[in-house]
Backbone bond lengths (Angstrom), bond angles and torsions (degrees), N, CA, C in turn:
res aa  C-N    CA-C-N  psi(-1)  N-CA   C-N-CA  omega(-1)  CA-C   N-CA-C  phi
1 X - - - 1.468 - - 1.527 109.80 -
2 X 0.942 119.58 166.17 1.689 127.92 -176.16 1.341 103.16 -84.10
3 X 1.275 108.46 146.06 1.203 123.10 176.73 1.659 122.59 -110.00
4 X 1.322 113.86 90.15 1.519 116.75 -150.52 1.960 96.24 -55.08
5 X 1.572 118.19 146.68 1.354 111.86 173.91 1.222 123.22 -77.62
6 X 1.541 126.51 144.62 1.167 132.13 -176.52 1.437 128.22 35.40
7 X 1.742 103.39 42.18 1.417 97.89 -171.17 1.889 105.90 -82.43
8 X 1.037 101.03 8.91 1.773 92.31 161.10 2.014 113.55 -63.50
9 X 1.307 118.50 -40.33 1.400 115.11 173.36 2.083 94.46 -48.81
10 X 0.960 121.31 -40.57 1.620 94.97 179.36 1.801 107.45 -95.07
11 X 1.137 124.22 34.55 1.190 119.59 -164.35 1.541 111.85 -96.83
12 X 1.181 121.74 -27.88 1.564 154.65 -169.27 0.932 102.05 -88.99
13 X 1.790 126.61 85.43 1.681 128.47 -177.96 1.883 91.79 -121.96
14 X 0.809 95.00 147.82 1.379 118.84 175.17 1.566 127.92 -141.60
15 X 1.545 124.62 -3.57 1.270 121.84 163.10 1.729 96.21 -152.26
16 X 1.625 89.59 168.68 1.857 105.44 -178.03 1.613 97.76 -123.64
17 X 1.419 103.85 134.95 1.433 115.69 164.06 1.447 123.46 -21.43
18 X 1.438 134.67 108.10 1.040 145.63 160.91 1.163 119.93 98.90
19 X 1.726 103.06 12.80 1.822 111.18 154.86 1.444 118.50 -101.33
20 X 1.176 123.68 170.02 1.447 110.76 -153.73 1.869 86.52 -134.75
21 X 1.194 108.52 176.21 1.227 122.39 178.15 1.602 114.99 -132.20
22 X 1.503 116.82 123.53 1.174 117.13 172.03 1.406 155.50 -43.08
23 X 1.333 144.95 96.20 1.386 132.22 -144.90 1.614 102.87 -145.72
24 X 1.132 103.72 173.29 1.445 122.82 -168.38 1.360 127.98 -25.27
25 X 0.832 105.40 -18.63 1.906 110.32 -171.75 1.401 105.24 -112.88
26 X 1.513 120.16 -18.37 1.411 125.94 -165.64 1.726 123.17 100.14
27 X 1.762 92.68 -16.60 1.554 92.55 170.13 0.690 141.04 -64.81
28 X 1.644 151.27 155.16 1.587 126.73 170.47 1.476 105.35 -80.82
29 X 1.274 102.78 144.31 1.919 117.90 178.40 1.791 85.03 -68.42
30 X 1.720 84.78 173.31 1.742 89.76 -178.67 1.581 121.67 -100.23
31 X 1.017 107.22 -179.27 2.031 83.67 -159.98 1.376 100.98 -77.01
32 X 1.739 117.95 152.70 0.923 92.75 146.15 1.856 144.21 -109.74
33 X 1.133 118.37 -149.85 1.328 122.60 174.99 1.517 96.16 -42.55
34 X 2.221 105.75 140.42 1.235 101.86 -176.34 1.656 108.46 -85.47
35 X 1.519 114.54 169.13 1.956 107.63 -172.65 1.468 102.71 -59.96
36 X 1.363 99.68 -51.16 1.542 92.73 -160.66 1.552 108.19 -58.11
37 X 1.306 128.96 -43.55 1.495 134.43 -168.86 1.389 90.51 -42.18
38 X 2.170 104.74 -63.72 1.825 107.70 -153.47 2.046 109.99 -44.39
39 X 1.928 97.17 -35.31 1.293 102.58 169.44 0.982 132.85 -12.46
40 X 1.524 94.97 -88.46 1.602 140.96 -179.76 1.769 89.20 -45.79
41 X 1.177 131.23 -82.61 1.271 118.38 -170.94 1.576 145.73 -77.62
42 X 1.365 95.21 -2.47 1.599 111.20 164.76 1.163 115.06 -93.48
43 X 1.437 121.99 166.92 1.475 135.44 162.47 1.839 119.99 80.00
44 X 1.462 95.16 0.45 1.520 98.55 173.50 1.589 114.48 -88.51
45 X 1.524 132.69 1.72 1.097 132.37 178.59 1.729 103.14 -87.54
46 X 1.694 128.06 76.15 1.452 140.81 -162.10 1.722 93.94 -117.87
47 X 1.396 128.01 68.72 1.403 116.56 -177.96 1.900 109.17 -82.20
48 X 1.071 92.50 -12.61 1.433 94.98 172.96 2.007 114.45 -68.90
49 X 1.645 112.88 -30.17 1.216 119.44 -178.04 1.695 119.46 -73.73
50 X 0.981 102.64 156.63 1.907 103.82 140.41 0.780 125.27 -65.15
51 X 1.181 136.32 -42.21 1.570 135.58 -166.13 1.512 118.85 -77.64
52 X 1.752 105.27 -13.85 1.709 107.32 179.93 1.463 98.01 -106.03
53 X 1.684 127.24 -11.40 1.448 118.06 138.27 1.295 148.83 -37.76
54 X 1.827 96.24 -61.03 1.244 94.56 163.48 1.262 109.45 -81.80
55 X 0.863 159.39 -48.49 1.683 136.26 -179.35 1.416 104.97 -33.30
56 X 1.386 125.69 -62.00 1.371 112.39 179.58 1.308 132.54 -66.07
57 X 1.172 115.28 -10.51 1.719 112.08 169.10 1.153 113.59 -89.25
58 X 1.526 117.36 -24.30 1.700 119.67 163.68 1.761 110.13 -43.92
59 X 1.506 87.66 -49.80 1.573 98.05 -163.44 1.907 106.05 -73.92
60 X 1.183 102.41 -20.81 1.670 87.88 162.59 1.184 119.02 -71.11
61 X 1.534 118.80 -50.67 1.326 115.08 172.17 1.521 147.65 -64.55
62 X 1.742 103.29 -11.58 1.283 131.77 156.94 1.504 103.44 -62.98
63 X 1.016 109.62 -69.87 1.712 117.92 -148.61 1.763 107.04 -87.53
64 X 1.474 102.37 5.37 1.356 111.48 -179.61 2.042 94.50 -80.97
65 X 1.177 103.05 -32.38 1.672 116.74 -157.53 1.815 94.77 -84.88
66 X 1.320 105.87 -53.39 2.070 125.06 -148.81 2.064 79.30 -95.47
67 X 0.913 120.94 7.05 1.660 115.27 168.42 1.552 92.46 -96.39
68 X 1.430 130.12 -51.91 1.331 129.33 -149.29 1.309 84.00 -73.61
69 X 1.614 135.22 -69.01 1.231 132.24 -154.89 1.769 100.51 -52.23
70 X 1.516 118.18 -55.65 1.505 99.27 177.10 1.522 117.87 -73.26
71 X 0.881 131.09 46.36 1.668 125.27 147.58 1.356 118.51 -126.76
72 X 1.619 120.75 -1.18 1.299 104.08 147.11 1.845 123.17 -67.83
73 X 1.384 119.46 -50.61 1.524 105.71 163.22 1.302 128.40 -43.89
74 X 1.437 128.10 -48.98 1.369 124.22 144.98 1.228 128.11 4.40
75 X 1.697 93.28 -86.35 1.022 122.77 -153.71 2.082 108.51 -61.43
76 X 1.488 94.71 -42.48 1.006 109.43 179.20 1.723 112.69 -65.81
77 X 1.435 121.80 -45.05 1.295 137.27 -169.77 1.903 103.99 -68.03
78 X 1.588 101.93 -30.59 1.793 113.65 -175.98 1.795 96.90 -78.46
79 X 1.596 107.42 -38.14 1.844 99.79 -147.13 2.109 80.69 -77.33
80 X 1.306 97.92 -38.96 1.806 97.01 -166.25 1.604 100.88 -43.54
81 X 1.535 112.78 -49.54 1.776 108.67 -163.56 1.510 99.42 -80.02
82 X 1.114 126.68 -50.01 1.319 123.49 -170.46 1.092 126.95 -108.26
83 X 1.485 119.57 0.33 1.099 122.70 -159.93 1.886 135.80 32.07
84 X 1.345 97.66 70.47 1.270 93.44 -155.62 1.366 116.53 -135.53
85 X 1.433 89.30 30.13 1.849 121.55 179.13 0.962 115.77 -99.32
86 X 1.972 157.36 146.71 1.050 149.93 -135.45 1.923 94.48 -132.00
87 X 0.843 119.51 112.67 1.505 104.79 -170.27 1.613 129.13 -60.25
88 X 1.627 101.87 -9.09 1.550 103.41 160.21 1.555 109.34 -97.00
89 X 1.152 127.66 10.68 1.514 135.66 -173.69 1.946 97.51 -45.03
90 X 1.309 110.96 126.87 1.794 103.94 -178.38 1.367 119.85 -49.26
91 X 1.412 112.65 -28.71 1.631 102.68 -171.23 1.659 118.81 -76.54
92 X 1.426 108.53 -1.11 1.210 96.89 163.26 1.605 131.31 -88.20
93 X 1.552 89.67 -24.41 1.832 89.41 170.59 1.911 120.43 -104.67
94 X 1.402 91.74 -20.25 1.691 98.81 163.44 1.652 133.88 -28.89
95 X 1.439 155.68 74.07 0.661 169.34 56.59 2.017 92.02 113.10
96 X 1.043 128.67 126.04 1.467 117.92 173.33 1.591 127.72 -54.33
97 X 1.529 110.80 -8.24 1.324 107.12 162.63 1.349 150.80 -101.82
98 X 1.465 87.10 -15.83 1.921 107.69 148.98 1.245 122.59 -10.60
99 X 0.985 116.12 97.17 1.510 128.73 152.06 1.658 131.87 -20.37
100 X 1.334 138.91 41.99 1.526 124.36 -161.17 1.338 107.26 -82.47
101 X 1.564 120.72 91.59 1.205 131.04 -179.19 1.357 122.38 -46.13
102 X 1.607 112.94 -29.96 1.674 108.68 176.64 1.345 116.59 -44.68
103 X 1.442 122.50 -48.27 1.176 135.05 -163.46 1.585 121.30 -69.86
104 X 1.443 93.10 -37.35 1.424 105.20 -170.66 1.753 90.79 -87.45
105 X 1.226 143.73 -25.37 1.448 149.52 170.07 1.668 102.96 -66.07
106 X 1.610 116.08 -54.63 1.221 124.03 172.71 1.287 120.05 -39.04
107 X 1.565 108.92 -44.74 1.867 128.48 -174.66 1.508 88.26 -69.62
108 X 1.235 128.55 -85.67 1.790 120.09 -171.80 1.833 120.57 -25.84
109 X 1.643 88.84 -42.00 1.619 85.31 -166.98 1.605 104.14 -76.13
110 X 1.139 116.26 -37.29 1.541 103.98 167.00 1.068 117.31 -67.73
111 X 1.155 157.27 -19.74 1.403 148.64 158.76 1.410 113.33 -48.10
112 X 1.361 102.30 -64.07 1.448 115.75 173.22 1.593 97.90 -39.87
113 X 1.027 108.75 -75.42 1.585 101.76 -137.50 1.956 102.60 -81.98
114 X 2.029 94.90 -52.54 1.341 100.53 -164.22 1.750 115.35 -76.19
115 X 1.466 111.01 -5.09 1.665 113.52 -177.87 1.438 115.41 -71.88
116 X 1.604 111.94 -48.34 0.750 120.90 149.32 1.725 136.06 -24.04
117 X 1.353 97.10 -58.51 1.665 103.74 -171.07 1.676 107.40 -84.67
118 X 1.807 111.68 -24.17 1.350 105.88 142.80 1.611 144.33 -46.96
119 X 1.237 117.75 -49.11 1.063 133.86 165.44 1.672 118.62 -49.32
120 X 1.085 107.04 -48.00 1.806 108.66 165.41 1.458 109.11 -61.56
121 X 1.268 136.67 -58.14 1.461 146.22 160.40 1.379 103.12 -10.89
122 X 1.392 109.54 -78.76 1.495 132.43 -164.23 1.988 104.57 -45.85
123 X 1.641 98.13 -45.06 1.541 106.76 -170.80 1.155 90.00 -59.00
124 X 1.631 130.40 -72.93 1.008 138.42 -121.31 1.539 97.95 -100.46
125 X 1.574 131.88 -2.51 1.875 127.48 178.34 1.254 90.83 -94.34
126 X 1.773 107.15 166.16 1.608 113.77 -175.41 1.582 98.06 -100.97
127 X 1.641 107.80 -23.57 1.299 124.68 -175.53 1.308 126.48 -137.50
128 X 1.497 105.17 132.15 1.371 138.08 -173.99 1.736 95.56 -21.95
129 X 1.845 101.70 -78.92 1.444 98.59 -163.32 2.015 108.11 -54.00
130 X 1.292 106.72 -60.39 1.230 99.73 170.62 2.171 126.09 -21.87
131 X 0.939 91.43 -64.26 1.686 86.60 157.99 0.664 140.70 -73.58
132 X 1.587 128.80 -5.27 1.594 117.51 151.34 1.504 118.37 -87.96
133 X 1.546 112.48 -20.45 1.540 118.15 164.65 1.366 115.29 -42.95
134 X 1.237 98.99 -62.61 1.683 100.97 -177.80 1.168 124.30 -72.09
135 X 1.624 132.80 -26.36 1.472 120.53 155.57 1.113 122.57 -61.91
136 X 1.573 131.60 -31.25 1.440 125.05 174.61 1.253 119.55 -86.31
137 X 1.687 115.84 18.23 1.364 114.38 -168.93 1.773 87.43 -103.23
138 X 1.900 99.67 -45.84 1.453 114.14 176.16 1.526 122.90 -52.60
139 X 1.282 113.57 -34.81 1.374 125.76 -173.51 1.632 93.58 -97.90
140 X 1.177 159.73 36.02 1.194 168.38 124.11 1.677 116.29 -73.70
141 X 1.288 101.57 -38.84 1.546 121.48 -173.53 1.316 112.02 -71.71
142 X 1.861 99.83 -59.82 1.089 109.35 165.12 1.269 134.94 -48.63
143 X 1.529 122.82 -54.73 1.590 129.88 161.46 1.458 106.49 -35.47
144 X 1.448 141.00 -50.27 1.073 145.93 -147.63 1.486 109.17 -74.01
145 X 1.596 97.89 -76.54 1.711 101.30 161.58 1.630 118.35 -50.26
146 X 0.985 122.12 -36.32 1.530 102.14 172.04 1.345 121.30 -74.06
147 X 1.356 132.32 -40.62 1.548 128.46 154.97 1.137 107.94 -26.31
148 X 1.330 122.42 -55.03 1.644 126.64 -150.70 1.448 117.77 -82.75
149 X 1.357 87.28 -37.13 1.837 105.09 170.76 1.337 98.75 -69.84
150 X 1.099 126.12 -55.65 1.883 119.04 -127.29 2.018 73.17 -91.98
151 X 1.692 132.25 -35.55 1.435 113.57 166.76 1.239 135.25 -56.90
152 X 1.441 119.75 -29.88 1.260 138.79 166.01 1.557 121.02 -59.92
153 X 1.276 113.72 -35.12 1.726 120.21 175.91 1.684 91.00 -94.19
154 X 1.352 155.90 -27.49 1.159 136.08 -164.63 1.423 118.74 -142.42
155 X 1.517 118.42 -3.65 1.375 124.38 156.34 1.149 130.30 -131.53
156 X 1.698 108.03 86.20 1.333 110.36 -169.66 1.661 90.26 -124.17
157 X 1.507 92.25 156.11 1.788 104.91 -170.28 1.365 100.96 -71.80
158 X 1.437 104.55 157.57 1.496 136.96 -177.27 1.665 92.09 -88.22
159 X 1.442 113.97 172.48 1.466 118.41 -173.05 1.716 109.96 -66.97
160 X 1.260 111.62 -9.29 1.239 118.31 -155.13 1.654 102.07 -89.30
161 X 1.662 91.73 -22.58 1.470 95.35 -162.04 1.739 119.42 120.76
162 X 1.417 103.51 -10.20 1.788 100.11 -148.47 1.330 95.95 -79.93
163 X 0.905 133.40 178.14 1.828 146.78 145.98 1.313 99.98 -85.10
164 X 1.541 118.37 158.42 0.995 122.65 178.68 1.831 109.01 -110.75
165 X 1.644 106.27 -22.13 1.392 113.08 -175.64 1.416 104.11 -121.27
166 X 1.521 125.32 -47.28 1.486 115.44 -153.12 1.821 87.09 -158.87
167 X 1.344 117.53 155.67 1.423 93.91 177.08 1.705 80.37 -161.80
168 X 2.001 90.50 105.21 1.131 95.51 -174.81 2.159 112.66 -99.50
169 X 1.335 97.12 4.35 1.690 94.86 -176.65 1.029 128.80 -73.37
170 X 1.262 117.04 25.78 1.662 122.31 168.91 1.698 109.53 -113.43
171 X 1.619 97.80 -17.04 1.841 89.36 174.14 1.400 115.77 -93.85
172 X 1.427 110.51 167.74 1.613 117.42 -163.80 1.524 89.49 -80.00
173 X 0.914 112.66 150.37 1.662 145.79 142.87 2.271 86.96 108.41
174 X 1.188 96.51 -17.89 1.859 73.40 171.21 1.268 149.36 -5.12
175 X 1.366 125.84 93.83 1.839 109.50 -177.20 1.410 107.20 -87.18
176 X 1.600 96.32 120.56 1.290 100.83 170.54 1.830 124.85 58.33
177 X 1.505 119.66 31.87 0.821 152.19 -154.85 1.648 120.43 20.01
178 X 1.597 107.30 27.62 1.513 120.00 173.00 1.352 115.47 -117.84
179 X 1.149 132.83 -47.87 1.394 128.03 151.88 1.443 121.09 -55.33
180 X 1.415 106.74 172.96 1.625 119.63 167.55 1.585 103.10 -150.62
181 X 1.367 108.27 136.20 1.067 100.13 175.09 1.518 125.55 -87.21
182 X 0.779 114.52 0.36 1.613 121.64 171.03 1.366 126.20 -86.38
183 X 1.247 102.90 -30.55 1.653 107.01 140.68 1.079 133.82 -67.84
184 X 1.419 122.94 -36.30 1.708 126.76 149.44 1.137 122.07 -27.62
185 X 1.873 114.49 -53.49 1.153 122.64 -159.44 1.675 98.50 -88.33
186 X 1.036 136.86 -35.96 1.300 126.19 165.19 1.810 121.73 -69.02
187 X 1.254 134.79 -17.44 1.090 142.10 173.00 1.393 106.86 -93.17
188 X 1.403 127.06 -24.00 1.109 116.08 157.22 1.662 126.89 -69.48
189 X 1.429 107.72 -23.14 1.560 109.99 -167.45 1.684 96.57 -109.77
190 X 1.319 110.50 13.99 1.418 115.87 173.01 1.959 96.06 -90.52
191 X 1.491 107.40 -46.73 1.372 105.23 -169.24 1.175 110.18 -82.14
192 X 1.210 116.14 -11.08 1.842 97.80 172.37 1.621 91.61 -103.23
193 X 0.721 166.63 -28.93 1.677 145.33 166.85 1.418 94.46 -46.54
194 X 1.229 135.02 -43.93 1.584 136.33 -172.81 1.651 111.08 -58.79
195 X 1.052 91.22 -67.69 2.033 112.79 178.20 1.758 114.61 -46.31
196 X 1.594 99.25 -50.09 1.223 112.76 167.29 1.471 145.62 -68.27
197 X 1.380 110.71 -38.79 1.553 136.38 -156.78 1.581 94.31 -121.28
198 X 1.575 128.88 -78.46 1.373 148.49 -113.27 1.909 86.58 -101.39
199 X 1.666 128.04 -56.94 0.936 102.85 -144.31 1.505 98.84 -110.46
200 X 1.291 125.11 7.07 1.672 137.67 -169.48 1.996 82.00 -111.13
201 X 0.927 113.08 -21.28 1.930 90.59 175.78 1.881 97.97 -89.57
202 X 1.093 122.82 -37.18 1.591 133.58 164.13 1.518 97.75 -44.21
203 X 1.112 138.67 -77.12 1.354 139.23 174.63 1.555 131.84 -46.83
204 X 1.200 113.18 -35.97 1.663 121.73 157.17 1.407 109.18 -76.43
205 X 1.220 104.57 -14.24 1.986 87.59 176.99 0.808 120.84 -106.44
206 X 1.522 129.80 -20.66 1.644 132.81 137.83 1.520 108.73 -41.60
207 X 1.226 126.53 -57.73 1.664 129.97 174.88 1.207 119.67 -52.50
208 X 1.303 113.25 -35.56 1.533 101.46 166.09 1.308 145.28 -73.30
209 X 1.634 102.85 -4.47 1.817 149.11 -168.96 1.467 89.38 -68.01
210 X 1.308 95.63 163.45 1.806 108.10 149.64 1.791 87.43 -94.17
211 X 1.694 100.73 166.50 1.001 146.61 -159.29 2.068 85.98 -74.73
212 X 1.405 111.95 -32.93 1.504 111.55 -174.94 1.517 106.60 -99.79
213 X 1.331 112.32 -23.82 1.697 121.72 -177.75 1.963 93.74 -71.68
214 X 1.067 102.40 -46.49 1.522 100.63 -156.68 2.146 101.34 -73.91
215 X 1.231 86.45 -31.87 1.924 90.64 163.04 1.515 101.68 -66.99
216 X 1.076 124.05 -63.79 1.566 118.52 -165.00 1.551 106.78 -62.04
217 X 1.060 125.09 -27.20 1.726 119.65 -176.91 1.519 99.02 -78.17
218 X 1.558 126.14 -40.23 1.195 143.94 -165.01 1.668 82.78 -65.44
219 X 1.304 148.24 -94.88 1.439 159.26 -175.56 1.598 104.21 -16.48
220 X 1.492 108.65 -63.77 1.555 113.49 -161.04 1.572 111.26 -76.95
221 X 1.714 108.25 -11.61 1.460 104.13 171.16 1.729 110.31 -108.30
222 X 1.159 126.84 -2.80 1.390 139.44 132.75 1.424 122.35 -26.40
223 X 1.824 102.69 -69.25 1.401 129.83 164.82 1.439 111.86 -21.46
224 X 1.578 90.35 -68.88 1.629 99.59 -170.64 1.094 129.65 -63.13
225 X 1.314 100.28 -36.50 1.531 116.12 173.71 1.577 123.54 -57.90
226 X 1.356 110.72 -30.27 1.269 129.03 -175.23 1.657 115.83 -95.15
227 X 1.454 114.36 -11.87 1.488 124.45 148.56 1.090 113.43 -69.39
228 X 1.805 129.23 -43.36 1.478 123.84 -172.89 1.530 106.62 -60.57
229 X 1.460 110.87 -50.45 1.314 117.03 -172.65 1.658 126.39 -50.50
230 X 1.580 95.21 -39.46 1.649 113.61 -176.81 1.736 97.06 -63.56
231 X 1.354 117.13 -45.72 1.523 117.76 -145.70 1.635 108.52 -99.30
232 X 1.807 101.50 5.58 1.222 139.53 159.09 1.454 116.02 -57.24
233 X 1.603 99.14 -91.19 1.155 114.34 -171.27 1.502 122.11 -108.71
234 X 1.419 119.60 1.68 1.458 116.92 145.41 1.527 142.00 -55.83
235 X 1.377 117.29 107.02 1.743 89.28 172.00 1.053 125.87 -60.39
236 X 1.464 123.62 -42.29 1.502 121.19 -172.24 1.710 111.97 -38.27
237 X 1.431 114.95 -41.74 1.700 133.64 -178.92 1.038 99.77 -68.12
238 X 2.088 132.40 -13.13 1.712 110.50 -168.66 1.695 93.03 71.36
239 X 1.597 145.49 36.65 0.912 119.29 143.26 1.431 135.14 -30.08
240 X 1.028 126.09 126.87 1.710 115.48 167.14 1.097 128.69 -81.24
241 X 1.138 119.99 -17.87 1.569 145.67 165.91 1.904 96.68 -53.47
242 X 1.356 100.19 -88.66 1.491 93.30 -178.48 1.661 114.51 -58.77
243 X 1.046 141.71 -8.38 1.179 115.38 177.51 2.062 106.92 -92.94
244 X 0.913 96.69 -8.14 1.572 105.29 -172.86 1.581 93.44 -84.93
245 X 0.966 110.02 -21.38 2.008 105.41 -170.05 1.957 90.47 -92.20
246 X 1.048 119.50 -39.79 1.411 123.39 -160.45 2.141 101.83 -79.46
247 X 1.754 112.54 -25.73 1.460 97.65 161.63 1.469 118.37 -59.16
């Protein structure tokens, strides 16, 4: 069976959900986070292992697919209020197995960076909701300045005025007319449902594998992934991908 890494960092429990601990005034402090939850969400940041590999290459290839499917609702829910969808935009004629690499790139980079900075959260809140407040407040921030930055170095108008990628300075709440914050606020509450929910249940279910089950699930969803891609961007397969680039 697998041997989850360094699960002694969650090993050291000392209270249960909804008992309190005694302090200065006589009040009870407020509860904190329950063990099993801190469990469940600590100790999966193992970059030294295989096992927090393959979880993460699953999760590119998962979230490369379950990104495309959520940006047609999006997409649809953004063009209805603002109309601010392009009517050849791909996700309307894109095929459900399309590959949208942002997402599945998006899933790595939060692991990398934001699981991590979850995991300190988690140590350091007394309470559940409290720690997810503050990562999705953090991961809001974050989305924001990076929109704004990464538009500012690569989408700046032509003399004419145009955008070259996205041209968000005509909608309300705009930073600096390259961000939006409403995309913030949904890319932020995309990555903590991710951090929280999406990639720590991916990681207990490899953990719950044998050491040969969790290779063989790892292969056959590889597999799949690597059919979407072929039947993507092959012509011989009738890719739709390449024939949509070639009108």
């Amino acid at each position: 069976m697998n041997n989850r890494p360094n699960d002694h960092n969650t090993s050291n429990r000392h209270h249960q959900y909804g008992q309190s601990e005694p302090h200065d005034s006589g009040e009870p402090a407020a509860p904190i986070i329950h063990d099993n939850l801190k469990h469940d969400e600590i100790g999966w940041f193992q970059p030294r292992t295989w096992a927090f590999w393959r979880s993460l290459t699953v999760c590119l290839a998962l979230f490369s697919i379950i990104g495309h499917w959520m940006e047609l609702p999006y997409c649809l829910t953004m063009n209805h209020f603002f109309g601010i969808v392009s009517p050849d935009y791909a996700v309307w004629h894109d095929p459900w197995f399309v590959p949208y690499w942002v997402y599945g790139i998006g899933a790595v980079a939060m692991t990398l960076v934001i699981e991590p900075l979850k995991e300190w959260i988690v140590n350091r809140r007394k309470t559940l909701w409290g720690a997810i407040f503050e990562s999705f407040i953090l991961m809001v921030a974050l989305a924001a300045v990076l929109e704004t930055v990464i538009g500012l170095i690569i989408n700046q108008p032509d003399a004419n005025g145009v955008y070259p990628f996205w041209d968000n300075s005509v909608l309300p709440g705009n930073i600096l007319n390259q961000g939006w914050i409403v995309n913030d606020f949904f890319i932020g509450l995309m990555a903590t449902v991710y951090v929280w929910v999406f990639y720590p249940l991916i990681c207990m279910g490899f953990y719950k594998l044998s050491e040969r089950w969790a290779n063989i699930v790892f292969v056959l969803v590889m597999i799949a992934f690597a059919l979407c891609v072929i039947a993507s961007y092959t012509p011989v397969f009738g890719g739709p991908y390449v024939a949509h680039m070639q009108q």
